[in-house]
C-alpha positions in Angstrom: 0.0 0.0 0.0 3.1 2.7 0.9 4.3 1.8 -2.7 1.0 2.4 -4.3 0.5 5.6 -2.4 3.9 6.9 -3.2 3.5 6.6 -6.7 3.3 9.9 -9.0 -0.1 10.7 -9.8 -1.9 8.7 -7.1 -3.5 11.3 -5.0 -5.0 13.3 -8.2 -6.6 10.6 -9.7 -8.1 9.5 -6.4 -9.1 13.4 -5.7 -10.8 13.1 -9.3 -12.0 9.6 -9.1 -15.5 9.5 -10.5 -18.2 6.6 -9.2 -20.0 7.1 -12.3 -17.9 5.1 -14.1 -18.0 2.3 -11.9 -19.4 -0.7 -13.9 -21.4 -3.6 -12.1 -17.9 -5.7 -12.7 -16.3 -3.4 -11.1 -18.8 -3.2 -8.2 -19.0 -6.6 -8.0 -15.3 -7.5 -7.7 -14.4 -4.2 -5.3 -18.2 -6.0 -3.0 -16.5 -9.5 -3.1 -13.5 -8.2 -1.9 -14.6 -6.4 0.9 -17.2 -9.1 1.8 -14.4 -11.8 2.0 -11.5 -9.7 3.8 -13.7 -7.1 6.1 -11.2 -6.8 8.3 -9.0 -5.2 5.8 -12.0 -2.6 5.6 -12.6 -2.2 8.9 -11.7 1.2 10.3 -10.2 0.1 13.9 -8.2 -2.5 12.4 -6.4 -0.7 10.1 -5.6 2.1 11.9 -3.6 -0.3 13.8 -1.9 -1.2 10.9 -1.0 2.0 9.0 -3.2 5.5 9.6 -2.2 6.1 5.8 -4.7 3.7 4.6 -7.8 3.5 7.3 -9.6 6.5 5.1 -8.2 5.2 2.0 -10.7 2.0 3.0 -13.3 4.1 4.3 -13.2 6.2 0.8 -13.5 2.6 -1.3 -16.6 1.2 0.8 -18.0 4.7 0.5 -17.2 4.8 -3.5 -19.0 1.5 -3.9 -22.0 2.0 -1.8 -22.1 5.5 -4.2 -21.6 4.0 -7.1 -25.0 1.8 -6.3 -27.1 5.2 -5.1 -26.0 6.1 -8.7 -27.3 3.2 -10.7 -30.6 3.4 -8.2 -31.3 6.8 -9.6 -29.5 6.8 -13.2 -33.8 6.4 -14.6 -34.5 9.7 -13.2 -30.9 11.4 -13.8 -31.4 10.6 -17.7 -35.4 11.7 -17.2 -34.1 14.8 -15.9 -31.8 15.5 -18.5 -34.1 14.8 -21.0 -36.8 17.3 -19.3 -33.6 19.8 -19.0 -33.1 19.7 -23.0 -36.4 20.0 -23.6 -36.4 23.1 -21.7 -33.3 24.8 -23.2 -35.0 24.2 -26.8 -37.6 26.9 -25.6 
């Protein structure tokens, strides 16, 4: 994890990091993981560990249970943006 962290680049592209692009693959895999190792999620635990990487856990779970509120409501953001063009045409 300090090698990953240390790399050039990491901390913009998790700063940027957009949950829309999640895929259900991607969902999936990131869920499995964290179903089968949830100690290696869990906040107390890590801190134990390293304090570099307890939010960096916290930041995944939350990015995967956002990810789902965003496929929930993806019906009514494509509704909306259809209402919203229709708007601007008048």
């Amino acid at each position: 994890m300090k090698r990953f962290l240390g790399q050039s680049g990491v901390i913009p592209s998790i700063l940027n990091f957009d949950a829309g692009q999640v895929t259900n693959k991607m969902r999936s895999k990131v869920g499995k993981l964290i179903d089968s190792k949830p100690m290696s999620f869990d906040a107390a635990t890590i801190a134990n560990v390293s304090r570099a990487t307890a939010p960096l856990a916290a930041w995944v779970k939350a990015n995967v249970r956002y990810s789902e509120v965003l496929l929930k409501i993806e019906p009514l953001t494509k509704e909306l943006n259809g209402l919203v063009d229709k708007l601007q045409k008048f």
